[in-house]
C-alpha positions, 0 to 999 in steps of 0.5 A: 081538861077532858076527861078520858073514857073508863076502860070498860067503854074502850071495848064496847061491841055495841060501839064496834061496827064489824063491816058485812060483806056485800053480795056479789053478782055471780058474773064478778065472784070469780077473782074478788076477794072480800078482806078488810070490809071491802071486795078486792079484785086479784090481779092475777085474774084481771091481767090474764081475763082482761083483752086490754091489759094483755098483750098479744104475741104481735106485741110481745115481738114488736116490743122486743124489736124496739128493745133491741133497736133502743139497744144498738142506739145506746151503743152507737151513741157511747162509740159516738162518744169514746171517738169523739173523746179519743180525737179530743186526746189527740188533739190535746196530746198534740198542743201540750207538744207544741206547747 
């Protein structure tokens, strides 16, 4: 069986590594936070400084465009499908009559 540590070990500062952060460059400080014993890049900046993660006002409207067109195919598709539902009731209407 072990034995457990005594309590006045449990707490030892000399044992507690405390993390120390890091200089960073004067190019990265800005948007980077230092928290938990490591540097954090906020997000915020990155998306609003970062030309390959922001779209442009070209974008925006052909991303728009496409929204719209994936929207008229939806509705073109259910109204495929209700006609396709009320032929299919009429035509069961007509056989449970002639039956």
């Amino acid at each position: 069986m072990r034995r457990a540590s005594p309590p006045d070990r449990w707490f030892d500062p000399a044992r507690v590594s405390v993390p120390t952060p890091r200089p960073v460059p004067a190019e990265e400080d800005r948007g980077v936070t230092f928290a938990y014993g490591r540097h954090w890049r906020n997000e915020s900046v990155v998306a609003r400084d970062d030309p390959d993660n922001t779209i442009t006002p070209t974008e925006q409207k052909l991303l728009h465009q496409r929204r719209l067109e994936a929207a008229e195919d939806r509705q073109a598709e259910a109204d495929s499908n209700l006609a396709a539902a009320l032929r299919l009731g009429a035509t069961l209407k007509v056989l449970k009559d002639d039956g």
